[in-house]
MARKOLKOL-954770 format. One record per residue (C-alpha): x negated, y, z; residue number from 1; residue in one letter. Coordinates in Angstrom, 2 decimals. Layout:
BEGIN
PT, X, Y, Z, NUM, A
...
// end
This chain:
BEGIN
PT, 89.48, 168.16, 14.07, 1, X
PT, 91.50, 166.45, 11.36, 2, X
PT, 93.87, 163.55, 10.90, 3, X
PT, 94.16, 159.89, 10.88, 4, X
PT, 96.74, 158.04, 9.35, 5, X
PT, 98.59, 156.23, 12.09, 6, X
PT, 101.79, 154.94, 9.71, 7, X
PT, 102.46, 153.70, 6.39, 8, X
PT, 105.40, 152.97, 4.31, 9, X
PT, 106.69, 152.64, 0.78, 10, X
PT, 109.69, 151.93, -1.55, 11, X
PT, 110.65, 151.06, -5.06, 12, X
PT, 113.96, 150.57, -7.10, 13, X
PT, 115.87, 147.19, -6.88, 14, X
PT, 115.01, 146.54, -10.56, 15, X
PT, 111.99, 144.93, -12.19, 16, X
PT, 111.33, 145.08, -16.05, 17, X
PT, 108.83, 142.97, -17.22, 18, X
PT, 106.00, 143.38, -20.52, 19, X
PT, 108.73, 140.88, -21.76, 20, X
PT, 112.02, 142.75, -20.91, 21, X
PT, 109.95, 145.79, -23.19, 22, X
PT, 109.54, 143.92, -25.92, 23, X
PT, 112.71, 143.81, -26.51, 24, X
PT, 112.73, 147.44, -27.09, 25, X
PT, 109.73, 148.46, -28.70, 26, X
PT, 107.53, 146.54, -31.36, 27, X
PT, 104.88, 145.02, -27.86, 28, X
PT, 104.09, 142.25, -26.71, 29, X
PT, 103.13, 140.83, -22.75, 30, X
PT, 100.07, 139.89, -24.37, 31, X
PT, 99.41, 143.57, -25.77, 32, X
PT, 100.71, 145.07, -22.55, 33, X
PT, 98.24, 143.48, -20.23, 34, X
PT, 94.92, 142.84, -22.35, 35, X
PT, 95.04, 146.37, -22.54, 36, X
PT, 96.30, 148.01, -19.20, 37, X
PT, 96.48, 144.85, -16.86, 38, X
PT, 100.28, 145.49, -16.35, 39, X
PT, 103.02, 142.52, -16.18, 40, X
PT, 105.77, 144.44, -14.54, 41, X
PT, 107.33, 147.54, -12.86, 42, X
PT, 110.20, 149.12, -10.93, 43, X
PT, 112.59, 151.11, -12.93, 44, X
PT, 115.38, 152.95, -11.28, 45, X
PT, 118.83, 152.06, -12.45, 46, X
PT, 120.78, 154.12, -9.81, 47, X
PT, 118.35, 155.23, -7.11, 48, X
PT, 117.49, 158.73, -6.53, 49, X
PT, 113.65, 160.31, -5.82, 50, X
PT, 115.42, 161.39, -2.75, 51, X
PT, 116.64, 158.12, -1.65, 52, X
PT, 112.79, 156.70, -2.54, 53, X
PT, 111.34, 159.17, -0.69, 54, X
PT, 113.85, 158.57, 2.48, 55, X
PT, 113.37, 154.99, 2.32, 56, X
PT, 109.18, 154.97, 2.43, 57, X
PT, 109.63, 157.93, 4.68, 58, X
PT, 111.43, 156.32, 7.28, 59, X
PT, 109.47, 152.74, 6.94, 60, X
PT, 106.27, 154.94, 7.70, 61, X
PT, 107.74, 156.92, 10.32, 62, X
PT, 108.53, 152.99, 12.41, 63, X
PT, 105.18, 151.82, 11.11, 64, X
PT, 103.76, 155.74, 12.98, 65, X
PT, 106.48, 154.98, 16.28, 66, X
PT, 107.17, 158.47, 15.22, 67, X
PT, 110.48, 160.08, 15.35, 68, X
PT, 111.69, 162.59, 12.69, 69, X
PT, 111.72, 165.15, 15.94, 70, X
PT, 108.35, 164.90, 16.18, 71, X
PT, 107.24, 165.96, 13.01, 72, X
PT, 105.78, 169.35, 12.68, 73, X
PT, 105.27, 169.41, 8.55, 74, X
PT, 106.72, 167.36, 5.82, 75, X
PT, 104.94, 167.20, 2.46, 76, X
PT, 106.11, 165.98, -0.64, 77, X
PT, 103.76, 165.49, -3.95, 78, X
PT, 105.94, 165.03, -7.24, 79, X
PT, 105.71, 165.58, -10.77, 80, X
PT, 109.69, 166.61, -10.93, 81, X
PT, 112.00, 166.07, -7.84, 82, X
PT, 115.81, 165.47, -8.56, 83, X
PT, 116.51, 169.21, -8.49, 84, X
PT, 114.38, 172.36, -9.66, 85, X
PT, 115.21, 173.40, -5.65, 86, X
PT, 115.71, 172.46, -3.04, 87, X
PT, 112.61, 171.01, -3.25, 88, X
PT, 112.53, 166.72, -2.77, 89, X
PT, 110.55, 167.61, 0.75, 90, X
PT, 113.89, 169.55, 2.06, 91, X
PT, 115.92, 166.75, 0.97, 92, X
PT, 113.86, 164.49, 3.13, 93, X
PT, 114.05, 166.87, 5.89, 94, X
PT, 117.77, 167.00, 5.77, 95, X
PT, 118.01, 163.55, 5.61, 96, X
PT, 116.37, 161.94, 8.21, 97, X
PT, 116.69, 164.84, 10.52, 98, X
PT, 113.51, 166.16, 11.11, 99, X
PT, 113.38, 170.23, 11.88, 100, X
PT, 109.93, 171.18, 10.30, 101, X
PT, 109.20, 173.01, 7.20, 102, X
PT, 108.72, 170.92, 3.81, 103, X
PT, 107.32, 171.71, 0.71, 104, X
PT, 106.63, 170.11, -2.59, 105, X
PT, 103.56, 169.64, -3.93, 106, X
PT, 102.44, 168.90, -8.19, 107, X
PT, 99.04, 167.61, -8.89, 108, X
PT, 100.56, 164.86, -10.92, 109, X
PT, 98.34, 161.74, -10.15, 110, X
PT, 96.07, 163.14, -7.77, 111, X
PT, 99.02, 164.29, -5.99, 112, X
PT, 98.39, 161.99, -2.73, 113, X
PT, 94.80, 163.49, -2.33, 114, X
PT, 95.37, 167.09, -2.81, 115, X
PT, 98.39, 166.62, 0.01, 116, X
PT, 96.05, 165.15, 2.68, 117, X
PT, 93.25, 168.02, 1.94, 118, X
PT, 96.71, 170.55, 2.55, 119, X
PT, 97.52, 168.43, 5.68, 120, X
PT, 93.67, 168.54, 7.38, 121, X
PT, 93.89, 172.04, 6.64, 122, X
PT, 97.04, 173.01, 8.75, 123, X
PT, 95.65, 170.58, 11.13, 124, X
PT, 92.08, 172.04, 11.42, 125, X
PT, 94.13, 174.98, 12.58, 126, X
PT, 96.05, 173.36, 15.46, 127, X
PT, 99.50, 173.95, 13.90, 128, X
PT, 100.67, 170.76, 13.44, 129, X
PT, 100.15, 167.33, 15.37, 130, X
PT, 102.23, 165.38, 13.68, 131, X
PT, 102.50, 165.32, 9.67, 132, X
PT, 104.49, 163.26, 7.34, 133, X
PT, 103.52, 163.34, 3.23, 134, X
PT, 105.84, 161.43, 0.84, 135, X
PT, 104.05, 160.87, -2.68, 136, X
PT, 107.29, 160.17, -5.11, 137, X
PT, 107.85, 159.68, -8.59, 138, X
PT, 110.52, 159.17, -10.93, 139, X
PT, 108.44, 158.33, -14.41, 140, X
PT, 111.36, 156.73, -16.25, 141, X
PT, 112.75, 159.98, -17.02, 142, X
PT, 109.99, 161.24, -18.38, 143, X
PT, 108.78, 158.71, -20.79, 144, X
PT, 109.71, 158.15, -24.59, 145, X
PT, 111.61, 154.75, -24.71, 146, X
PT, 110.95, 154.68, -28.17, 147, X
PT, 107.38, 154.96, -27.66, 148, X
PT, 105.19, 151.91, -27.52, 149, X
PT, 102.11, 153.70, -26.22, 150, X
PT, 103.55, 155.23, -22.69, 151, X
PT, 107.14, 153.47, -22.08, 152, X
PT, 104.63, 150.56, -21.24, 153, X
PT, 102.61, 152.42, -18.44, 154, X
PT, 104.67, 153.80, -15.99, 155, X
PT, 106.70, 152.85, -13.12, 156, X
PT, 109.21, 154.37, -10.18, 157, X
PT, 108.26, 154.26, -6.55, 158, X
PT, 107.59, 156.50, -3.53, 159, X
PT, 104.67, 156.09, -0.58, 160, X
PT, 104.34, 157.55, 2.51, 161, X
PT, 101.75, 158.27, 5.39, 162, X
PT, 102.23, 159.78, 8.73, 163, X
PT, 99.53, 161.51, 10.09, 164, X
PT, 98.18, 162.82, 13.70, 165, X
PT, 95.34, 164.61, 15.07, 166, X
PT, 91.94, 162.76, 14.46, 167, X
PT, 88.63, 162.94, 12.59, 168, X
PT, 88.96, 160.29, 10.37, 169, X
PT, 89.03, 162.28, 7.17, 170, X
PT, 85.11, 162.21, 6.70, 171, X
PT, 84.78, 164.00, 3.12, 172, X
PT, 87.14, 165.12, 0.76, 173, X
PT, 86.67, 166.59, -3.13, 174, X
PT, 89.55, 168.36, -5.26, 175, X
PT, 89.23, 169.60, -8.95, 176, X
PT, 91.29, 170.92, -11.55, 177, X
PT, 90.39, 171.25, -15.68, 178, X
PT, 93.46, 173.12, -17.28, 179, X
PT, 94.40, 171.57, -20.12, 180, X
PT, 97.07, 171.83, -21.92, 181, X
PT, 96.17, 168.79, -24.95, 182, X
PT, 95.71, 165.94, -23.71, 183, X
PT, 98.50, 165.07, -21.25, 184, X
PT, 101.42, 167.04, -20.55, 185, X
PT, 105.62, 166.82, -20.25, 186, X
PT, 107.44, 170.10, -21.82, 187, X
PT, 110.04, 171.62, -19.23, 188, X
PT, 113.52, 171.91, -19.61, 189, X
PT, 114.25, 175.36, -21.14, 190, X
PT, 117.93, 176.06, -20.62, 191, X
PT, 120.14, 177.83, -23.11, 192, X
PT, 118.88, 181.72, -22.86, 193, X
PT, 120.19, 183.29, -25.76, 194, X
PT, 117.11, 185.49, -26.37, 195, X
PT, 114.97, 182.39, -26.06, 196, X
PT, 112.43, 182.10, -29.10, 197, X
PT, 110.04, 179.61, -28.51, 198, X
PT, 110.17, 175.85, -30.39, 199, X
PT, 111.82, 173.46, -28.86, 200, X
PT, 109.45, 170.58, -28.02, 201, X
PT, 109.63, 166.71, -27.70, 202, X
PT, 110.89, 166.40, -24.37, 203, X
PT, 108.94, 163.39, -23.13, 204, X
PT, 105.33, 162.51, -21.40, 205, X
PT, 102.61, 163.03, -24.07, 206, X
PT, 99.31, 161.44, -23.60, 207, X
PT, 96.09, 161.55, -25.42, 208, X
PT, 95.26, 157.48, -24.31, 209, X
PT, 91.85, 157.54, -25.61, 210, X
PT, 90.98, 161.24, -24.44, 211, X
PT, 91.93, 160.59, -20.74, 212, X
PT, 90.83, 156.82, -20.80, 213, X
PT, 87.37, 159.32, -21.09, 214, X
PT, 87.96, 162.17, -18.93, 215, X
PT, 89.05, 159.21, -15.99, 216, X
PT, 86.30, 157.08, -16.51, 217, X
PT, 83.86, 160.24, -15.71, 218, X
PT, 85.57, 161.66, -13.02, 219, X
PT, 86.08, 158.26, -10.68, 220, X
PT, 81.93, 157.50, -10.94, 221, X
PT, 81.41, 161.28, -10.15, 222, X
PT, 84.04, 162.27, -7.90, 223, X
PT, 83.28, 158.60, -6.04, 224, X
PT, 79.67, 159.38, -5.54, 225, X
PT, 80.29, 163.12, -4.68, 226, X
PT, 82.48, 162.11, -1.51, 227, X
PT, 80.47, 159.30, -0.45, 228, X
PT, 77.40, 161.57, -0.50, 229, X
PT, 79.63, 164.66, 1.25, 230, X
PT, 80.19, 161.85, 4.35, 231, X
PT, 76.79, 160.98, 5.04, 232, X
PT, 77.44, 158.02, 3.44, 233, X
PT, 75.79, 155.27, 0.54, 234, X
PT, 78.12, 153.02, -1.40, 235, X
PT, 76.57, 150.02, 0.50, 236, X
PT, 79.07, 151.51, 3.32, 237, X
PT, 82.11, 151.48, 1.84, 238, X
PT, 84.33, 148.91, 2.72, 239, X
PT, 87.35, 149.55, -0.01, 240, X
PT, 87.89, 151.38, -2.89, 241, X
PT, 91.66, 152.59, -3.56, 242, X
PT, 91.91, 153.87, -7.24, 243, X
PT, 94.20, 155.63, -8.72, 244, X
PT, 96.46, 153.06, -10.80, 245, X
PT, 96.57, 154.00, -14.00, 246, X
PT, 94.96, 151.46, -16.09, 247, X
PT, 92.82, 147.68, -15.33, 248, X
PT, 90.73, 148.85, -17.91, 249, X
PT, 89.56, 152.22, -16.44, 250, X
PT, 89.34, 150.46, -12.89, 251, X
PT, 87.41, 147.94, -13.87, 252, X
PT, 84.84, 150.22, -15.93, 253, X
PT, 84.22, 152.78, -13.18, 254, X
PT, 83.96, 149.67, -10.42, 255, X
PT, 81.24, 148.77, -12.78, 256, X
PT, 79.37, 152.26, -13.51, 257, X
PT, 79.31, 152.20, -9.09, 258, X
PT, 78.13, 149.00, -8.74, 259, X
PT, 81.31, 148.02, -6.37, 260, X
PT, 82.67, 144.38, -6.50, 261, X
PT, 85.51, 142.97, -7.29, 262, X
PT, 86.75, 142.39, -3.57, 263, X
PT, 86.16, 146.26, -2.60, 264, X
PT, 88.43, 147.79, -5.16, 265, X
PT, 91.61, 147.38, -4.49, 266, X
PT, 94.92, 147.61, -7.29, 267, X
PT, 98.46, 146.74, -7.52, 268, X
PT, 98.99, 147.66, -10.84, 269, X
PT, 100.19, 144.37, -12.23, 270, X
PT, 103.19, 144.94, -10.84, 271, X
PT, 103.50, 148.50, -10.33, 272, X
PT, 102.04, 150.12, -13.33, 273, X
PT, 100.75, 153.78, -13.13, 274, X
PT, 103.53, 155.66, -10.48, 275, X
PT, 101.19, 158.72, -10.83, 276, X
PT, 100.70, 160.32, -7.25, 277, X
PT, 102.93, 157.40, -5.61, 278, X
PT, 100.01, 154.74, -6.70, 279, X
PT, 97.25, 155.21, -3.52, 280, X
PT, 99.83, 155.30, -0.98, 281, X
PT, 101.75, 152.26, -2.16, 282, X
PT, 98.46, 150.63, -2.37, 283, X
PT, 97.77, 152.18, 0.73, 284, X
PT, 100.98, 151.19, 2.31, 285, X
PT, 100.90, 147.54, 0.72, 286, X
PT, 97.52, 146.24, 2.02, 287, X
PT, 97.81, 148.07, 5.38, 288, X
PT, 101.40, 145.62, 5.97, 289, X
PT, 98.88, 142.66, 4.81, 290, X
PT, 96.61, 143.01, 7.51, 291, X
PT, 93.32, 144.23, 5.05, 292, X
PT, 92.14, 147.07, 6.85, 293, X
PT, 90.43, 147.00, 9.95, 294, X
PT, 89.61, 149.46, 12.72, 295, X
PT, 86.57, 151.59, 11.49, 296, X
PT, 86.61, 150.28, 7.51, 297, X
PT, 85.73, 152.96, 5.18, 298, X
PT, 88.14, 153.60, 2.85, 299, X
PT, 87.34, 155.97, -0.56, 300, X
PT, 90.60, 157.36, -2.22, 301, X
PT, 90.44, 158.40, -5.57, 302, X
PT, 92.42, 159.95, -8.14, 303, X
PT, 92.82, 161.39, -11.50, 304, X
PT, 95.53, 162.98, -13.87, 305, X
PT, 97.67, 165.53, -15.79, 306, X
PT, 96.06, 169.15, -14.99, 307, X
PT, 93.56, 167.73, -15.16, 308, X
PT, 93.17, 167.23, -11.84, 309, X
PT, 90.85, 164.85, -9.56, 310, X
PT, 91.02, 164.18, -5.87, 311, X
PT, 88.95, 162.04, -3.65, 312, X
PT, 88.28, 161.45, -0.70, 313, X
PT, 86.29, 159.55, 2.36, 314, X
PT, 88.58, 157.96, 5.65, 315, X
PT, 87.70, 155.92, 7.99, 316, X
PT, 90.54, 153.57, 9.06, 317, X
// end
């Protein structure tokens, strides 16, 4: 016994910036922006907090679910950085909508959404929980350089959410993690210790492009063909492919490498951009509301990012 996701939501802020509205800022171009990343727009939060992100997708899956807050027996939130060191963005939810159950955070940066369902099946493979509601959130405006061409352009705000219940639809599922400290990272904050005596560093995202253009290339052919294999499966049976949405380009190379068409892989990020753990279930979230998915579909998650981490995973709607 597992899960199956029975409710979807998700939320963004009221603003848009377009590759247009950026060029005003840094020496780019629309043309630049989406050649090379397939991004036109995204939602940048002028006001909003995580918390009220979180709240909003939260409470949008929990009607989707006909779940009450009551009823929930675990709340799970995956984020980079949450609007406070702690209480943690998952007890802010809690509070919030007035749900009872523990909450936790969760940080696998992009692959976020995948590692939290693998957590979920395993407190429901126990018979803990029947009810379980993860929140994928994040805030990437604050932790870009706005000065810096190569990353202001990628990112986005938004929050996604899935409410699961007791099922077997998770049919395979693959996590990994490759420390590495060089090719994508974002320094902490480091207060104002007196006896501190380490460098202070560039506060901001930094990104290797061309180094984890590589690394996520590699991973979604492998970790893709690991899963499908895990379930029993062949790629002939899967009936949509939900990457992670970092870049057209890398999407459209592994679709490629695994012999998928157009039609079965599934993105958003035109007018997203890369929300790092928030992409799958806003994807998620999005094409469930459009009536995509149907009853027994076969749906491979997959996901790659800071860490380095990878998660994917087999579900059968």
């Amino acid at each position: 016994m597992n899960f199956q996701i029975i409710g979807t939501g998700s939320s963004h802020p009221a603003c848009v910036k377009t590759n247009d509205d950026l060029a005003k800022l840094v020496d780019t171009s629309d043309e630049w922006i989406t050649t090379r990343t397939g991004i036109r727009s995204r939602y940048i939060s002028t006001g909003e907090t995580l918390a009220d992100l979180s709240c909003d997708a939260a409470q949008k899956a929990l009607e989707n679910a006909g779940v009450t807050p009551q009823e929930l027996d675990l709340i799970i939130c995956s984020t980079i950085r949450g609007d406070y060191m702690t209480p943690s963005l998952a007890c802010i939810v809690q509070q919030r909508i007035g749900a009872t159950c523990p909450a936790f955070d969760l940080n696998a940066a992009c692959s976020g959404f995948v590692y939290s369902l693998d957590v979920a099946a395993g407190f429901f493979s126990r018979g803990t929980v029947k009810k379980v509601l993860i929140i994928s959130a994040e805030m990437m405006s604050k932790m870009v350089d706005w000065n810096d061409r190569a990353t202001c352009v990628l990112f986005g705000d938004g929050a996604g959410a899935a409410v699961l219940a007791e099922g077997d639809h998770l049919l395979s599922c693959k996590l990994t993690a490759q420390g590495d400290t060089e090719l994508l990272y974002i320094p902490h904050v480091n207060g104002n210790s007196p006896f501190h005596d380490w460098p202070d560093e560039h506060p901001f995202l930094f990104m290797n492009g061309q180094g984890v253009y590589k690394f996520a290339v590699a991973a979604m052919e492998r970790d893709v063909l690991d899963v499908v294999k895990q379930a029993g499966l062949t790629l002939d049976d899967i009936t949509y492919l939900l990457p992670h949405q970092a870049n057209l380009r890398i999407i459209e190379t592994g679709r490629k490498k695994l012999g998928l068409s157009p039609e079965q892989v599934l993105t958003n990020i035109d007018k997203h951009g890369n929300i790092s753990s928030a992409c799958i279930p806003t994807l998620l979230d999005e094409q469930n509301r459009q009536g995509t998915f149907h009853k027994g579909d076969i749906l491979v998650l997959c996901a790659f990012g800071g860490g380095l981490t990878t998660g994917a995973c087999v579900l059968k709607w």
